[in-house]
C-alpha positions as CSV (number, residue, x, y, z in Angstrom):
1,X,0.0,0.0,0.0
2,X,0.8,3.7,-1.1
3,X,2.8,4.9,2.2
4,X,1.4,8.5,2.3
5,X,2.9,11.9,2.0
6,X,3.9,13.3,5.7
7,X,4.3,16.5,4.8
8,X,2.3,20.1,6.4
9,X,3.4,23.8,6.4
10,X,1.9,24.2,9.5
11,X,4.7,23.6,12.2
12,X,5.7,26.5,13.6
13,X,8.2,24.6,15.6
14,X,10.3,23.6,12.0
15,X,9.2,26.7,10.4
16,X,11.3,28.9,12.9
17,X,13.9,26.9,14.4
18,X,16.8,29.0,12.7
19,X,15.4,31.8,14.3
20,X,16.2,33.1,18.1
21,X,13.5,34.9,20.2
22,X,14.9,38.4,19.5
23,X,14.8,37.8,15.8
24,X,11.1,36.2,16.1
25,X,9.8,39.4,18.0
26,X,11.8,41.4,15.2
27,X,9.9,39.8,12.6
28,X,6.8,39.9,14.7
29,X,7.6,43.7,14.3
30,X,8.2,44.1,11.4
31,X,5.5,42.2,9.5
32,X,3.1,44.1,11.7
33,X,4.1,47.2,9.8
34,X,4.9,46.0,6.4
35,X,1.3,45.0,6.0
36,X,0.1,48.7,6.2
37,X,0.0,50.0,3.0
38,X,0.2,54.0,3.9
39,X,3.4,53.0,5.7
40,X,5.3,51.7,2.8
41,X,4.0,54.7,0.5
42,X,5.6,56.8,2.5
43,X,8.9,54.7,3.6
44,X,9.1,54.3,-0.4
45,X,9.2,58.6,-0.5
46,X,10.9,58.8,2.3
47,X,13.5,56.8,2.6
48,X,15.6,57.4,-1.0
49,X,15.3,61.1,0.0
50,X,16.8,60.6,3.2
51,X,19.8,58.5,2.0
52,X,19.6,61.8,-0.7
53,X,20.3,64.4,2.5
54,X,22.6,62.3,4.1
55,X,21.0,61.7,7.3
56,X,21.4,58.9,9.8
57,X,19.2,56.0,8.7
58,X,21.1,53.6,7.7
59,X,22.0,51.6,10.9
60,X,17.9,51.9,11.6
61,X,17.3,50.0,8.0
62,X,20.2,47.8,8.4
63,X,19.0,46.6,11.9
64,X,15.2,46.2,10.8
65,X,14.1,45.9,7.0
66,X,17.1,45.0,5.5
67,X,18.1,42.0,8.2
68,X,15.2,40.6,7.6
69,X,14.8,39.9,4.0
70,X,18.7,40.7,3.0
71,X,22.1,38.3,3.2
72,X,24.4,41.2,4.0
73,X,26.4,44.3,2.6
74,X,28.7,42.0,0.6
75,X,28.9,38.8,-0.4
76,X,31.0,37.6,2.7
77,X,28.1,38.5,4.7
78,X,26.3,36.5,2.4
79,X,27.9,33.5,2.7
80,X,28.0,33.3,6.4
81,X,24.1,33.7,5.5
82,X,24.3,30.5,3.4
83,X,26.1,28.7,5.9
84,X,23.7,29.4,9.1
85,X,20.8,28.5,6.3
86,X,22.8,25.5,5.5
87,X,22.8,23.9,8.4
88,X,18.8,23.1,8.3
89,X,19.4,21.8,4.8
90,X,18.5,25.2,3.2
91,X,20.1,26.0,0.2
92,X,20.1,29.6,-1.5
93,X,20.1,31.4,-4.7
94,X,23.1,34.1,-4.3
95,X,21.5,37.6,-5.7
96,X,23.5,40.7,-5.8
97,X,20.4,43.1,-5.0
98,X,22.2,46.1,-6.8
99,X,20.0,47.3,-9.0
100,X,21.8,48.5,-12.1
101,X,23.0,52.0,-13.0
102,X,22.8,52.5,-16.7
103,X,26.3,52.8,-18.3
104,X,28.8,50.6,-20.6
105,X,31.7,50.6,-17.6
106,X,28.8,50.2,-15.3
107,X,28.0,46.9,-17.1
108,X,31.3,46.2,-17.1
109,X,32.4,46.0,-13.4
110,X,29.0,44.2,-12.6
111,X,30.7,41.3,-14.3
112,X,33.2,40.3,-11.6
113,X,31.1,40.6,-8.4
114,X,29.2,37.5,-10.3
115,X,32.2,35.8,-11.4
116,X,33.0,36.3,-7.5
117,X,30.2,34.9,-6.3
118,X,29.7,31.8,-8.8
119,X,33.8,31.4,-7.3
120,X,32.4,31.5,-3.8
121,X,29.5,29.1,-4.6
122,X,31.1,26.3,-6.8
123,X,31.8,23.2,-4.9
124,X,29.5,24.4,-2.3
125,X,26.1,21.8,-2.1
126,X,24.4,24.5,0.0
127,X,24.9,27.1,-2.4
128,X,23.2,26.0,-5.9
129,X,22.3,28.8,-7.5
130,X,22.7,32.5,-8.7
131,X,20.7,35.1,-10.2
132,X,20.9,37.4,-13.2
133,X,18.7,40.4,-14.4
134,X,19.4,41.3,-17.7
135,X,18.8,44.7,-16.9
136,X,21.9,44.7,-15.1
137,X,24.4,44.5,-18.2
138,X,22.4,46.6,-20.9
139,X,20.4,49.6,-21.4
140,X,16.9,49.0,-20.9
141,X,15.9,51.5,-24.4
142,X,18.0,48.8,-25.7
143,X,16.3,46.2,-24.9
144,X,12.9,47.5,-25.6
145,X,14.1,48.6,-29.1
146,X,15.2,45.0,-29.4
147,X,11.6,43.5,-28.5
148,X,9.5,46.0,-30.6
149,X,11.6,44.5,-33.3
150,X,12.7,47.6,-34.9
151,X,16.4,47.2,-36.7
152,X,19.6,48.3,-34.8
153,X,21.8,50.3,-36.1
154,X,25.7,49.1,-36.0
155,X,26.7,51.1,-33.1
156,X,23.4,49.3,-31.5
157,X,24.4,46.0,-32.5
158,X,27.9,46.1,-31.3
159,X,26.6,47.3,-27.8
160,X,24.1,44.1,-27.6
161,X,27.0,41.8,-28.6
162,X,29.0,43.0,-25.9
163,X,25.7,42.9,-23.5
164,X,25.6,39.4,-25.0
165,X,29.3,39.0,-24.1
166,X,28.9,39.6,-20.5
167,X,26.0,37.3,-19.8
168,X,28.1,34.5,-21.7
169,X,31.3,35.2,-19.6
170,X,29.0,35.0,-16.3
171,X,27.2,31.5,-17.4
172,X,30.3,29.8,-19.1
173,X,31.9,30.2,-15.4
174,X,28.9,28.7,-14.2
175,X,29.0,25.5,-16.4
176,X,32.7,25.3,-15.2
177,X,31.5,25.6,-11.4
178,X,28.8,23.6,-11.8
179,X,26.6,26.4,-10.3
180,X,23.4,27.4,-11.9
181,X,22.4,30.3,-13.2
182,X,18.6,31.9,-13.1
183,X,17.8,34.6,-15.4
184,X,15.5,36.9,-14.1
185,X,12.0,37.5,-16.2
186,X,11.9,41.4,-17.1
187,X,8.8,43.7,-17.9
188,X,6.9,42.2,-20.8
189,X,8.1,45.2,-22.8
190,X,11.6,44.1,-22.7
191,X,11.2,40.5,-22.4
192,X,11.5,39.1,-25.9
193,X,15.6,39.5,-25.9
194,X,15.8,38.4,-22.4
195,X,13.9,35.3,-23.7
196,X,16.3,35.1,-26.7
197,X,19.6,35.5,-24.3
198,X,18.2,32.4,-21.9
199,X,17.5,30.2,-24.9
200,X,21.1,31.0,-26.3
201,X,22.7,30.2,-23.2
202,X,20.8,27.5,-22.4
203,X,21.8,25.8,-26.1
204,X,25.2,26.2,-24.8
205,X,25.5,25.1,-21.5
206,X,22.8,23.3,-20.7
207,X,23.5,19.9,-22.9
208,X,24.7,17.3,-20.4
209,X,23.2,19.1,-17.2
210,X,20.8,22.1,-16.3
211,X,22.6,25.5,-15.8
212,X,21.0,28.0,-17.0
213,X,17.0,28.7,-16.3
214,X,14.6,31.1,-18.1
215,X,12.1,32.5,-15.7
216,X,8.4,31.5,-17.2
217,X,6.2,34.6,-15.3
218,X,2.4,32.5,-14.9
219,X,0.5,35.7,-14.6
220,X,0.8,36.7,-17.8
221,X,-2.0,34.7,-19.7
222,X,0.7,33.7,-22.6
223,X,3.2,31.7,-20.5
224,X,2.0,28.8,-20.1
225,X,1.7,28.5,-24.1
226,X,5.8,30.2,-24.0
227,X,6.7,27.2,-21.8
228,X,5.5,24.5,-23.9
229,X,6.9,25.9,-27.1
230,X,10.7,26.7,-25.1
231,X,10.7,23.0,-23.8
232,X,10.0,22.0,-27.8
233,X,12.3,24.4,-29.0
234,X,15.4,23.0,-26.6
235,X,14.6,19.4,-27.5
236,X,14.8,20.4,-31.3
237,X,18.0,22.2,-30.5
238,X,18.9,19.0,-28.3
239,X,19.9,21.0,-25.1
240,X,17.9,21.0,-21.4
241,X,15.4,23.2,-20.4
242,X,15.9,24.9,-17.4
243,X,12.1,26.5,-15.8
244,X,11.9,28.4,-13.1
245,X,8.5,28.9,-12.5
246,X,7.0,32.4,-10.7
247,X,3.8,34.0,-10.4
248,X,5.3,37.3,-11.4
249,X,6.3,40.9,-9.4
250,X,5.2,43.1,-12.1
251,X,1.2,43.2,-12.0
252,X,0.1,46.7,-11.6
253,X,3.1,48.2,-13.4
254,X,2.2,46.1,-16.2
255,X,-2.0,46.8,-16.3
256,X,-1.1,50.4,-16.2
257,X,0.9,51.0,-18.8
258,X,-1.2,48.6,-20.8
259,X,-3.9,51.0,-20.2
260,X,-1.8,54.1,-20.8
261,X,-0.8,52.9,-24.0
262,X,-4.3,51.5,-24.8
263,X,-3.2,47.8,-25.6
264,X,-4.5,44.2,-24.5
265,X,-2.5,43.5,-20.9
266,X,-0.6,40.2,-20.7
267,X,-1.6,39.9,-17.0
268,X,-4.3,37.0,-16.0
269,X,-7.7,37.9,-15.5
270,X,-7.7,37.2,-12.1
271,X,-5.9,35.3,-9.2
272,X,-7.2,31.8,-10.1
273,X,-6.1,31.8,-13.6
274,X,-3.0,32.6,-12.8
275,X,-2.7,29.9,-10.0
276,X,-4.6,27.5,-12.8
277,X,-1.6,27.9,-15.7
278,X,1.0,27.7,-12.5
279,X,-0.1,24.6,-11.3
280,X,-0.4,23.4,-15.1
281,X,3.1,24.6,-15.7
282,X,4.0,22.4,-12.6
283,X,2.6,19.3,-13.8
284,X,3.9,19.8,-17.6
285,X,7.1,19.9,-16.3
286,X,7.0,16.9,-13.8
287,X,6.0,15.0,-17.1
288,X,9.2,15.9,-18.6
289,X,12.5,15.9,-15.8
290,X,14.3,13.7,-17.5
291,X,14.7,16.9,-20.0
292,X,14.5,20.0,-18.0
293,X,15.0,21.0,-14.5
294,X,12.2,22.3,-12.6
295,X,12.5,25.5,-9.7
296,X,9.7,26.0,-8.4
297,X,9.5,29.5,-6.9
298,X,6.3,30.4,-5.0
299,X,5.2,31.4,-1.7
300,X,1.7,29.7,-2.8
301,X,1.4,26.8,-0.1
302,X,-1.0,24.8,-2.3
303,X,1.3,25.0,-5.8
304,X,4.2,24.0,-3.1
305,X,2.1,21.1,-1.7
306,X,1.1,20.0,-5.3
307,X,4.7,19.7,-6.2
308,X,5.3,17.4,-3.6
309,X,2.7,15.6,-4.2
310,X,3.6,14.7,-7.8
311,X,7.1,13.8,-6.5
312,X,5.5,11.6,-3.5
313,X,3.0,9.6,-6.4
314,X,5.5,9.1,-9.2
315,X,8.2,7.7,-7.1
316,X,10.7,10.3,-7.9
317,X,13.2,11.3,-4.8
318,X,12.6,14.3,-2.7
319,X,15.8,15.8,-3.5
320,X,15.6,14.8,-7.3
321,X,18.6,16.9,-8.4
322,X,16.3,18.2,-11.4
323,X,13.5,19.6,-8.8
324,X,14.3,22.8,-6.6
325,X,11.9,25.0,-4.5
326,X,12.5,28.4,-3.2
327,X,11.1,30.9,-1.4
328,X,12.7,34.4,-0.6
329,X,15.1,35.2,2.5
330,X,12.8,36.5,5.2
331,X,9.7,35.4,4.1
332,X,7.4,32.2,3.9
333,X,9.6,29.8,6.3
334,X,6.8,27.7,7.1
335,X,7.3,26.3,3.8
336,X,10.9,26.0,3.5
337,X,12.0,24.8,6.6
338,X,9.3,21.9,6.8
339,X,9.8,21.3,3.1
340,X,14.0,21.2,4.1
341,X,13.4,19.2,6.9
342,X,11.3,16.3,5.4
343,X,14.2,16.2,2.7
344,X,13.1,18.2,-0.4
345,X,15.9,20.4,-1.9
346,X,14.6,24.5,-1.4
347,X,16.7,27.3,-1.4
348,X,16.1,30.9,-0.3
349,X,16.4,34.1,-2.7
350,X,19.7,35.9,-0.5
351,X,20.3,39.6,-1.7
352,X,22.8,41.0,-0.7
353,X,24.8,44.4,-1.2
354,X,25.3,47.5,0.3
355,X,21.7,48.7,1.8
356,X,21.9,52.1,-0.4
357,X,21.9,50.6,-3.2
358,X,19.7,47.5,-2.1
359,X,16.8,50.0,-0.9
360,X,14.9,49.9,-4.4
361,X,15.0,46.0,-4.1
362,X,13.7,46.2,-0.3
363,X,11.0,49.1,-1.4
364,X,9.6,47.2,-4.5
365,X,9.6,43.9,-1.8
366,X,7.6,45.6,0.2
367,X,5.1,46.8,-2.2
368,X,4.5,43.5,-3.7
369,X,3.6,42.4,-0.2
370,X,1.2,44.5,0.7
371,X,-0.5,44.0,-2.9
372,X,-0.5,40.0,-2.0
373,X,-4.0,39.4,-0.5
374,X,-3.5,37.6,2.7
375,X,0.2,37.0,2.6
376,X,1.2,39.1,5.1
377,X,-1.8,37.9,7.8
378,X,-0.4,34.6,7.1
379,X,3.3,35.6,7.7
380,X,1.8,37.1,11.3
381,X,-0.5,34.6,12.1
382,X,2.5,32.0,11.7
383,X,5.1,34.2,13.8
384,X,2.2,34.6,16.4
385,X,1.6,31.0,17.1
386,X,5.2,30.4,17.4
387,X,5.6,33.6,19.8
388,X,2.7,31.7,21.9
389,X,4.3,28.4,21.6
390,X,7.1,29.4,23.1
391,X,5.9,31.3,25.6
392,X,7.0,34.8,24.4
């Protein structure tokens, strides 16, 4: 008989293990907050400006927002990160939160603070993965020029073959470290040459073993269809997909300017269609490991839970070195704890930089948040019971 799958997201006491009571009233703290949507308006106004004047908010950020969902100021800080997350049988997906500054030498010196970190990460079980934006080593005008299809001119062209230069560079060291690389998804605008730039590397690197992985964004309504025609597409060109799976981070940026610009918007209609094509997206993949690898990155319990599942009825080893979960540093441990500790392989998203320059990624963080219905009641209701568990 079928032994069944022992598996729940609701102990607090594996959720939040890692964490010490100061750091669980912290949270306690902080998620109270974050879920107010007039006070991240105006943190989001204020806080650029006060980094702008110079005044003395930096060791209040560093000690509060940015502890909580950030690795560190550097990717030292980052590692010892890894290592503490490590030793729960979390892995993580190093992500140098810098957002980018436009500008060719710009590009440029982002290069080695990857090559640093894919360095830091090969060899390392616990460290599996690093992320890429695309943004970060060209212009975005570029990029949009390049998805509206409109011909470059040659000064245009040389500048995408040296943004194409870069991202080659950072995933070639990533074949030769064994480390895999996820490409960030982009606004929908820009996302055709991101697309193009995956599938490239992908033909490259990813014939023998998965390295590189295109992100597949399920709340836009033409994914699901995108998936199925990459995973035909890299069997033709007899390489490995690699799918990472999201929802998506860019929903009311993307219905406004489809309204602004008076053209159909490639977001879902609503919530359930968008959990309907992840969850199929899921299960087309399962069909198909032995020629893609699978990363799974949600916060949804019931998409997380399905995954599981399908690994549970088809036989197919928790840790399966072609299926990963992941959640982001900070957030949703309920699922990646008790999914670490009954053997699956998750990771958490670690940024980490100086907290300056990671405040756009912290702001935009926030905002998502408080957009997620119920996510952050959850996040408090879980951190409660635990409080009350342990008698805080």
């Amino acid at each position: 008989m079928e032994q069944q799958l022992s598996l729940s997201f609701e102990n607090t006491a594996i959720a939040f293990e890692h964490m010490s009571d100061k750091a669980l009233r912290r949270a306690n703290f902080l998620f109270s907050n974050i879920g107010k949507p007039w006070l991240v308006k105006f943190g989001a106004f204020a806080t650029p400006l006060a980094f702008r004047l110079r005044l003395p908010v930096k060791g209040l950020i560093k000690s509060t927002i940015f502890n909580q969902f950030c690795g560190g100021e550097s990717l030292e800080e980052a590692v010892h990160a890894a290592e503490e997350l490590g030793k729960f049988g979390v892995g993580v997906v190093l992500d140098y939160g810098v957002e980018a500054v436009e500008g060719e030498d710009n590009y440029d010196n982002a290069v080695p603070e990857f090559l640093r970190a894919i360095q830091f990460a090969a060899g390392k079980p616990h460290i599996p993965f690093i992320a890429i934006k695309v943004t970060g080593f060209a212009r975005f005008s570029l990029l949009e020029k390049l998805h509206s299809g409109a011909p470059l001119d040659r000064a245009e062209q040389e500048e995408f073959e040296r943004v194409r230069q870069r991202i080659r560079t950072i995933c070639g060291a990533a074949a030769k470290g064994k480390v895999g690389v996820l490409v960030d998804a982009e606004e929908s605008w820009v996302q055709q040459p991101v697309d193009d730039l995956a599938d490239e590397m992908m033909a490259l690197f990813n014939k023998e073993q998965v390295i590189v992985y295109n992100t597949f964004q399920l709340y836009r309504h033409d994914r699901l269809d995108f998936l199925q025609a990459s995973f035909e597409k890299a069997r033709a060109g007899n390489y490995l997909l690699g799918a990472k799976l999201v929802r998506g981070a860019y929903m009311e940026k993307e219905r406004k300017r489809a309204e602004e610009e008076n053209y159909t918007s490639p977001i879902q209609p609503n919530k359930d269609a968008a959990d309907e094509d992840y969850d199929a997206a899921v299960r087309f993949c399962f069909d198909r490991l032995e020629h893609l690898g699978l990363f799974i990155g949600t916060h949804n319990e019931d998409s997380c839970m399905l995954a599981a599942r399908l690994l549970h009825e088809k036989g197919i080893p928790h840790n399966h070195p072609r299926v990963s979960f992941s959640q982001l540093y900070g957030m949703s441990d309920n699922i990646t704890f008790n999914l670490a500790h009954a053997g699956y392989r998750v990771s958490k998203y670690l940024p980490y930089g100086p907290v300056k320059d990671v405040m756009p990624y912290l702001i935009r963080r926030a905002q998502e948040n408080t957009s997620i219905a119920g996510q952050m009641g959850r996040e408090l209701s879980l951190i409660r019971e635990e409080l009350q568990r342990r008698k805080l």
